[in-house]
DRENPA-894976 format. One record per residue (C-alpha): residue number from 1; residue in one letter; x, y, z. Coordinates in pm, 1 decimal, decimal comma, m for minus. Layout:
<sites>
+-----+---------+----------+----------+----------+
! num ! residuo !     east !    north !       up !
+-----+---------+----------+----------+----------+
! NUM !       a !        X !        Y !        Z !
...
+-----+---------+----------+----------+----------+
</sites>
This chain:
<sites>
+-----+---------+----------+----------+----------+
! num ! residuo !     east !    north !       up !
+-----+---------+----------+----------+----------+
!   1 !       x !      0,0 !      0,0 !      0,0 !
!   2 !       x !    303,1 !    209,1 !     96,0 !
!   3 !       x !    446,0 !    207,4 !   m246,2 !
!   4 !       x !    136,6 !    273,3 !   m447,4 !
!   5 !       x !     93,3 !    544,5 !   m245,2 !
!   6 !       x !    412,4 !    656,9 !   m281,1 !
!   7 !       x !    385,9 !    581,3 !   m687,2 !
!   8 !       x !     46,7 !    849,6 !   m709,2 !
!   9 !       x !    209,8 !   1107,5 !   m512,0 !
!  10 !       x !    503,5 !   1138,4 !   m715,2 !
!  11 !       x !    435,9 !   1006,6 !  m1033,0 !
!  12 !       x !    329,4 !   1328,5 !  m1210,8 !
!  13 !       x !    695,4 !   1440,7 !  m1170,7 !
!  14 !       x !    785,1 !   1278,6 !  m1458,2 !
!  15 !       x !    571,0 !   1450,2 !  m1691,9 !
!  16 !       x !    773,0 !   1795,4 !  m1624,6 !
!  17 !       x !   1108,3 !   1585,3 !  m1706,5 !
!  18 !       x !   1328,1 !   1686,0 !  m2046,6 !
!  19 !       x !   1494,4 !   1361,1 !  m2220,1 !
!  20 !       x !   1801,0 !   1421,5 !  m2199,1 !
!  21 !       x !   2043,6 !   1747,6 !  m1933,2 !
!  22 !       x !   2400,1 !   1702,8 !  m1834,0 !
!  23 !       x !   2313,3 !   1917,9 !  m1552,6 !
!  24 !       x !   2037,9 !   1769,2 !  m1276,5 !
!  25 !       x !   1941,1 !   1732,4 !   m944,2 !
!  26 !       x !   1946,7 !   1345,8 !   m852,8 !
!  27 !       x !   1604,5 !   1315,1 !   m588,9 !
!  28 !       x !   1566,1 !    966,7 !   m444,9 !
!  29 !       x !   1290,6 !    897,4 !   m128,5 !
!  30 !       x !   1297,3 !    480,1 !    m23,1 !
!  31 !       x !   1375,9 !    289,6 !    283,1 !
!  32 !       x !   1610,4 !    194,1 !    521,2 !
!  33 !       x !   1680,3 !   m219,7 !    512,0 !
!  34 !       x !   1950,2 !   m327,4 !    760,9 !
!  35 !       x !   2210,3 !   m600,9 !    608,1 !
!  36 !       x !   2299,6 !   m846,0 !    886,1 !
!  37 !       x !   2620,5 !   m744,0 !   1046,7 !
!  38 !       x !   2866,0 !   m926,1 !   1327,3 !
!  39 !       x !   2893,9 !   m640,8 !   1539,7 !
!  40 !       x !   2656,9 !   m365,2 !   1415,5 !
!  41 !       x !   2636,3 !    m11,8 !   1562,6 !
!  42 !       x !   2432,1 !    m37,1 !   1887,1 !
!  43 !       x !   2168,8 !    246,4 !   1950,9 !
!  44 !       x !   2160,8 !    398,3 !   1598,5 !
!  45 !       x !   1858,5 !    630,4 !   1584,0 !
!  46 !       x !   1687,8 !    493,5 !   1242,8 !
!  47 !       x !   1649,3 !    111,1 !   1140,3 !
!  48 !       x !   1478,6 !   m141,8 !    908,7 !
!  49 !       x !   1170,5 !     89,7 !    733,8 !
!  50 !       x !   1221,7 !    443,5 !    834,3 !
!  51 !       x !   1203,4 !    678,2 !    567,7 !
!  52 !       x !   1510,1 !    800,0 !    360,2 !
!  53 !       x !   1556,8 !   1121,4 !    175,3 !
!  54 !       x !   1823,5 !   1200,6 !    m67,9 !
!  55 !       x !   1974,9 !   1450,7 !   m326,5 !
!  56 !       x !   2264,8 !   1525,3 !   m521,1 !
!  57 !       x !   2341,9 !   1782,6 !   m791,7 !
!  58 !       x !   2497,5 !   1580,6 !  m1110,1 !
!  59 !       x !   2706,3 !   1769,9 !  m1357,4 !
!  60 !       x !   2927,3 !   1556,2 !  m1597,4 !
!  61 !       x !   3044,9 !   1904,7 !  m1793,3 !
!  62 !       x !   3214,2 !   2077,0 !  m1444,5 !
!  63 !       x !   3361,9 !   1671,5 !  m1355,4 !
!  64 !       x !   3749,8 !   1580,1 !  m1482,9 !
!  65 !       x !   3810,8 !   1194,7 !  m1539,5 !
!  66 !       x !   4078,8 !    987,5 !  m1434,3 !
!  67 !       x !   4176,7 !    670,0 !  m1535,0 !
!  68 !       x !   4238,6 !    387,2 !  m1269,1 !
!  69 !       x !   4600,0 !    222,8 !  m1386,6 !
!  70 !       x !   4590,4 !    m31,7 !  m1378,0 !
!  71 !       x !   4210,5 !   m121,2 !  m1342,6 !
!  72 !       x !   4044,7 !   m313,8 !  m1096,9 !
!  73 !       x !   4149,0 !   m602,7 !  m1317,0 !
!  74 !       x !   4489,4 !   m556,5 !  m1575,9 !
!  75 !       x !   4362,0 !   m813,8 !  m1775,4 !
!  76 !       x !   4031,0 !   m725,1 !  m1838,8 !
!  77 !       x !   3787,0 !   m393,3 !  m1890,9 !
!  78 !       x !   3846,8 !    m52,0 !  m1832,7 !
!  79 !       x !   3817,3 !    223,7 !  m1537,7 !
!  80 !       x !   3793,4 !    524,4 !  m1502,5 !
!  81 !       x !   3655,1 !    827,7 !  m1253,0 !
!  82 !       x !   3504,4 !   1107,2 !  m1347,0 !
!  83 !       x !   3604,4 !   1394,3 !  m1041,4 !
!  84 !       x !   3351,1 !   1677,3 !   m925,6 !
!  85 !       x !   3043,8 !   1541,6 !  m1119,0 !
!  86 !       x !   2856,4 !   1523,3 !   m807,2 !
!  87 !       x !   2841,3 !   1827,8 !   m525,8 !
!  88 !       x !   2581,1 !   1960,2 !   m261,9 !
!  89 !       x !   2480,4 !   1635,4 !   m105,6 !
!  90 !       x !   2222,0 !   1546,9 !    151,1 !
!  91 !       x !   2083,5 !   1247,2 !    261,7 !
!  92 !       x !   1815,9 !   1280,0 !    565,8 !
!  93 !       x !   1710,2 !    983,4 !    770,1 !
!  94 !       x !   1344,3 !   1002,5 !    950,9 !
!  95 !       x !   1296,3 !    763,9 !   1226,1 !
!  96 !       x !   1063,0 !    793,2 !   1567,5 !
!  97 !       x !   1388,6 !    929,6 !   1715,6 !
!  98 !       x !   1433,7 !   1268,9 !   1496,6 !
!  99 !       x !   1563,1 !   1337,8 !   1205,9 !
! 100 !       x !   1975,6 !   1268,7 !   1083,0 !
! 101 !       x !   2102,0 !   1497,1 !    836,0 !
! 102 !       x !   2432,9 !   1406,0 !    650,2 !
! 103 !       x !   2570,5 !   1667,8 !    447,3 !
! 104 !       x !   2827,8 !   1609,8 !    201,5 !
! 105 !       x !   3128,0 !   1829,6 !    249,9 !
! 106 !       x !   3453,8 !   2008,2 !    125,0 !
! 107 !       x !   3638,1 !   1661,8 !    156,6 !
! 108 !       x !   3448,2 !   1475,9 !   m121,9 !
! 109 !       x !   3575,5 !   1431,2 !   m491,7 !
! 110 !       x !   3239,9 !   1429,2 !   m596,5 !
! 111 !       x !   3292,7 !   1104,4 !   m766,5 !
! 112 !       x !   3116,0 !    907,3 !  m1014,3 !
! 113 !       x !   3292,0 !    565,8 !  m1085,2 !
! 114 !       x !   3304,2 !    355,7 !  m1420,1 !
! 115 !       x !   3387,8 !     m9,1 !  m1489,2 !
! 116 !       x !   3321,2 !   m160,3 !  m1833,6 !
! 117 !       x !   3374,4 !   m536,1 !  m1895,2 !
! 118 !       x !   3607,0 !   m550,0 !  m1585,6 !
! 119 !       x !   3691,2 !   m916,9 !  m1431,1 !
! 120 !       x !   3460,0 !   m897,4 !  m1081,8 !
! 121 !       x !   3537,1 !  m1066,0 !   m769,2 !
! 122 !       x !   3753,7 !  m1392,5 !   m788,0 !
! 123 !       x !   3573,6 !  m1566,9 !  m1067,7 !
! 124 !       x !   3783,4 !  m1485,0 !  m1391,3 !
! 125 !       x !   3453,4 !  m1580,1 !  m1630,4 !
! 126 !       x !   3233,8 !  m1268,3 !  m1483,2 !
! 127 !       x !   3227,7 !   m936,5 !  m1624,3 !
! 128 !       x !   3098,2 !   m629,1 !  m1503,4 !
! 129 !       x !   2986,1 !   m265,3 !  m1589,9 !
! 130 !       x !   2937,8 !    m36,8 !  m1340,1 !
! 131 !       x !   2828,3 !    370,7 !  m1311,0 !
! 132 !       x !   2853,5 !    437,0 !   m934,2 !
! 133 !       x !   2789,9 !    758,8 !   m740,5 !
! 134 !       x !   3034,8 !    635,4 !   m438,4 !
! 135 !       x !   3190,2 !    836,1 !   m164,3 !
! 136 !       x !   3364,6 !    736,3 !    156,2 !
! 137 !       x !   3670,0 !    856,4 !    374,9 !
! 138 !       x !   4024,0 !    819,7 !    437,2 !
! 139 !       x !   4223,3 !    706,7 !    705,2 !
! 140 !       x !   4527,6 !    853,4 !    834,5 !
! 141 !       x !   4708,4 !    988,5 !   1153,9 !
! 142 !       x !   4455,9 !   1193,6 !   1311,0 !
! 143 !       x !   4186,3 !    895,8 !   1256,2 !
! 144 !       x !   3923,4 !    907,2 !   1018,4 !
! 145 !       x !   3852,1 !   1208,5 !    756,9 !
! 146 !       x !   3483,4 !   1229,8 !    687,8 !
! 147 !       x !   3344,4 !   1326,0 !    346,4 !
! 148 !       x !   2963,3 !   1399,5 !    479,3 !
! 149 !       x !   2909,6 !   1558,2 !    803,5 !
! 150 !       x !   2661,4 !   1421,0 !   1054,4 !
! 151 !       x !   2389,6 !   1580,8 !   1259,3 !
! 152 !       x !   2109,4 !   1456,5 !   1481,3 !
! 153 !       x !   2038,9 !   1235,0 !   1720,5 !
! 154 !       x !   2356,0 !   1009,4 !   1656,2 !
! 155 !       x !   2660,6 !    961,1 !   1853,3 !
! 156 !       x !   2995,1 !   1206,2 !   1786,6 !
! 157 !       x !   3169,3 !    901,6 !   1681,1 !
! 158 !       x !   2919,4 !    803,3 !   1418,1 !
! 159 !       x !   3047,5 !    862,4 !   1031,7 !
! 160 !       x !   2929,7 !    760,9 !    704,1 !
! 161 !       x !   3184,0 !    503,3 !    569,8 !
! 162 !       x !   3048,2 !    447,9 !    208,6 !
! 163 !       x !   2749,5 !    559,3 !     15,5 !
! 164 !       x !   2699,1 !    399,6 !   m352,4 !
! 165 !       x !   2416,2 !    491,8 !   m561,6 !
! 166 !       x !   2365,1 !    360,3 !   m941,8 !
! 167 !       x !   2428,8 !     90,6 !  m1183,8 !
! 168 !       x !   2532,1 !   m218,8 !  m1199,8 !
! 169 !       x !   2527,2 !   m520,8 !  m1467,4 !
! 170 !       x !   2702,5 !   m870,9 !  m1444,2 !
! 171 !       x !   2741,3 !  m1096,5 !  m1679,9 !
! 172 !       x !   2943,7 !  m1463,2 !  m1749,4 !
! 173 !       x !   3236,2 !  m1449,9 !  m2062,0 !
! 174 !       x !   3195,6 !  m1449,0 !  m2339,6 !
! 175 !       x !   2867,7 !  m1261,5 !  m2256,2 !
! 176 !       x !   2945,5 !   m904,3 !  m2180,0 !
! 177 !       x !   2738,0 !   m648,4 !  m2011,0 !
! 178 !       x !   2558,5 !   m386,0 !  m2195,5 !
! 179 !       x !   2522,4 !   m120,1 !  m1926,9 !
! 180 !       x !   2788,0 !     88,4 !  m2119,2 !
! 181 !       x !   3002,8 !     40,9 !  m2386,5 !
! 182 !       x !   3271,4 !    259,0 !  m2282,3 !
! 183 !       x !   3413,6 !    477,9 !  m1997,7 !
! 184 !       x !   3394,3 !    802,4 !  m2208,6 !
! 185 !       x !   3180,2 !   1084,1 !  m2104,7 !
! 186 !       x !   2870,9 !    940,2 !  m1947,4 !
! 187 !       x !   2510,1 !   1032,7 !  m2026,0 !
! 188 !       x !   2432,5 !   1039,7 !  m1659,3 !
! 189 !       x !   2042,9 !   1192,9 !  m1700,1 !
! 190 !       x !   1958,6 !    871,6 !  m1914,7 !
! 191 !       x !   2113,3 !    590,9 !  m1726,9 !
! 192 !       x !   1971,9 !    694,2 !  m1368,3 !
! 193 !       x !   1629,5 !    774,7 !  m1562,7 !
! 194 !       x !   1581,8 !    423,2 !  m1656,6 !
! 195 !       x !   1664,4 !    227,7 !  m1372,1 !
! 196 !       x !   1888,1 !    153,1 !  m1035,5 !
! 197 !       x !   2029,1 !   m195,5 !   m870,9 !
! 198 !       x !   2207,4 !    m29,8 !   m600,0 !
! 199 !       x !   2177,9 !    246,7 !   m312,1 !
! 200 !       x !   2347,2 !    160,9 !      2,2 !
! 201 !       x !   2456,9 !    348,4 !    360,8 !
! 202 !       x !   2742,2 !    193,2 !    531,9 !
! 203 !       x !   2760,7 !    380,9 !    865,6 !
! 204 !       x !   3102,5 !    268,4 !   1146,6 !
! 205 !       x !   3115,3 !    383,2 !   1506,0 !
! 206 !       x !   3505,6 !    470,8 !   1613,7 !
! 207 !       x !   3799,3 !    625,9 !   1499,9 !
! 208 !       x !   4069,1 !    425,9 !   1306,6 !
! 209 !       x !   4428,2 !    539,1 !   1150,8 !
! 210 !       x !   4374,8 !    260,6 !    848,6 !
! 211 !       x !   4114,5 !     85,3 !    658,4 !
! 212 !       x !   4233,2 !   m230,4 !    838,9 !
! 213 !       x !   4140,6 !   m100,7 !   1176,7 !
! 214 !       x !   3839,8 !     53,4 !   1023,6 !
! 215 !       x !   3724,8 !   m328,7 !    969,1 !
! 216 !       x !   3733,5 !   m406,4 !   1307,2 !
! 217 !       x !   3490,7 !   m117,2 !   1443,2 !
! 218 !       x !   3140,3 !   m196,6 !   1484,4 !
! 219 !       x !   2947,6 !   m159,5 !   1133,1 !
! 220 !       x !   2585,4 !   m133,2 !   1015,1 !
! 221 !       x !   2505,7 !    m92,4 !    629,6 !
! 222 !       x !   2179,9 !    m41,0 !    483,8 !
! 223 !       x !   2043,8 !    m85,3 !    140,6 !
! 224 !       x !   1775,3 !    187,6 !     59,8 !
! 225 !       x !   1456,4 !     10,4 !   m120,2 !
! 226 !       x !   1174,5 !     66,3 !   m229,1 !
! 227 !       x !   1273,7 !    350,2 !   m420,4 !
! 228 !       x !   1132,0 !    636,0 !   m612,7 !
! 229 !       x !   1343,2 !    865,8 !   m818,7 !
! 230 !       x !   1338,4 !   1156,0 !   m966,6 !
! 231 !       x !   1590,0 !   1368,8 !  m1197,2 !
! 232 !       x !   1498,3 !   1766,8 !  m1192,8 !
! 233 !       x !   1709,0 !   1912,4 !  m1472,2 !
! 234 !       x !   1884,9 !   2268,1 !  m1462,8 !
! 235 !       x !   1764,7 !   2540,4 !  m1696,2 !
! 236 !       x !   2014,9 !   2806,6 !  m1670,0 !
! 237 !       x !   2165,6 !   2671,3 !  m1354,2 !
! 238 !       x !   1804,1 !   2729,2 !  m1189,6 !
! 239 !       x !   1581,3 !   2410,1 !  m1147,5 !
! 240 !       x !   1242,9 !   2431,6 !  m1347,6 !
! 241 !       x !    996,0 !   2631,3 !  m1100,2 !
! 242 !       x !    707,6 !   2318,2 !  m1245,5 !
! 243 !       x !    968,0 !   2057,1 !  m1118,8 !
! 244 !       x !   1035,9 !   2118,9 !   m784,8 !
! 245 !       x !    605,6 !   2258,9 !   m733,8 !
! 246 !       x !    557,1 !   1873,4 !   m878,9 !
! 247 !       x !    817,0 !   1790,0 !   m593,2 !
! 248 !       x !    717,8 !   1978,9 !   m312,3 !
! 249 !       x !    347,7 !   1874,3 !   m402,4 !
! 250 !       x !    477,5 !   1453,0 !   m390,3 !
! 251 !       x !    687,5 !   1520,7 !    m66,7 !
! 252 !       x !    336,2 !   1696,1 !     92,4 !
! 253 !       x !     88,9 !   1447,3 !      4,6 !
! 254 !       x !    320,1 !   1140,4 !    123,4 !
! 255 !       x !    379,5 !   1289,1 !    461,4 !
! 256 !       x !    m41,8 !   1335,3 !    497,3 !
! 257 !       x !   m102,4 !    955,4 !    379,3 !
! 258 !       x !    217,2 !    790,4 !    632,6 !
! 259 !       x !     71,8 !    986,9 !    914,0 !
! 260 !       x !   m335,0 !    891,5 !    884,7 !
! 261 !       x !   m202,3 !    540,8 !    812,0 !
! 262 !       x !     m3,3 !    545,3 !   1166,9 !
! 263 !       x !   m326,4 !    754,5 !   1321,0 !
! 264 !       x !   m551,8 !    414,2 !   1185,0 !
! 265 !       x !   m254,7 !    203,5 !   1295,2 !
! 266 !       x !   m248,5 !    356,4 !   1650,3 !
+-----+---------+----------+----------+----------+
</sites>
């Protein structure tokens, strides 16, 4: 019920939505769904089914690309990241507890990552493509170096270790993927229009020098699901006025239906 309510709230969006920009505003609203963990983060202030928020300002024309040498594999694909395609960053958490804001900040690349036909994991016959929006942070003598700041009802100690958001497509060789063809200048708008495999939170508790000690603190990832998104392109830098009433509109009537269905459920 959840989701179709979700789908008629927001669905109209689309018909204010351009075929193709280079410049957009990434909008995604899902879940939380907690992956099972050894030693997760004890008393996090959101869990399994509270609400998730999300946006992100894509621009492949302002981004610079580097290629990974070697790859993730010498042998097979290619690999590449394309630097300061992604900038003003803000995923928000709602939970019975309040609200947790992460903000991305001045430490982020702004990264978008690329594989195409690269050798995955330890099995030399698969092949994968991949268009990733991934951040993280780095390790080093004065502990850990965030790359979205945290706010809320969460512990000082609390940081984002990864977030990934986009595409991915495996496949066995000789079969190859047909995500992309290349890791040339992506057409960003098109590939998050038609569909996404992957949006996860990976949140540790501590403070570690190296990604080996990192390992060892107590970890709780999420995958965000059932997920709605929406891509409000730029018309001279300013988003269409039509997109973001559409928006605004979706965000309004979702937040009346969630709360009479917990006033029926109370």
């Amino acid at each position: 019920m959840k989701l179709r309510i979700l789908a008629l709230a927001l669905g109209v969006f689309g018909l204010a939505t351009p075929a193709l920009a280079v410049r957009f505003d990434l909008v995604v609203l899902g879940q939380l769904q907690a992956n099972q963990a050894n030693t997760p983060v004890l008393g996090l202030p959101f869990g399994s089914n509270d609400q998730v928020f999300a946006r992100w300002t894509i621009d492949i024309d302002a981004a610079t690309s580097l290629d990974l040498t070697p790859p993730l594999d010498p042998a097979t694909g290619q690999s590449r990241v394309w630097l300061g395609a992604v900038s003003g960053g803000e995923i928000v958490i709602s939970s019975g507890f309040g609200t947790t804001y992460l903000t991305q900040n001045a430490n982020s690349a702004g990264s978008i990552g690329m594989l195409n036909d690269a050798r995955s994991g330890g099995n030399v016959n698969t092949r994968q493509d991949q268009v990733l929006l991934t951040d993280g942070v780095s390790y080093g003598t004065n502990g850990v170096t965030q790359r979205y700041d945290l706010s809320g009802p969460v512990a000082s100690d609390l940081f984002l270790s990864s977030v990934a958001f986009g595409r991915v497509q495996s496949t066995t060789f000789p079969l190859l993927p047909g995500l992309i063809t290349s890791v040339d200048r992506p057409d960003l708008f098109t590939l998050f229009a038609n569909s996404v495999e992957l949006f996860s939170l990976t949140f540790r508790q501590g403070t570690a020098t190296t990604p080996q000690l990192a390992a060892a603190l107590p970890t709780s990832g999420f995958t965000v699901i059932n997920r709605s998104i929406f891509l409000i392109p730029f018309e001279d830098a300013v988003p269409e006025p039509q997109s973001w009433a559409m928006l605004i509109a979706g965000f309004g009537i979702v937040g009346a239906a969630m709360r009479r269905r917990r006033a029926q459920a109370a």
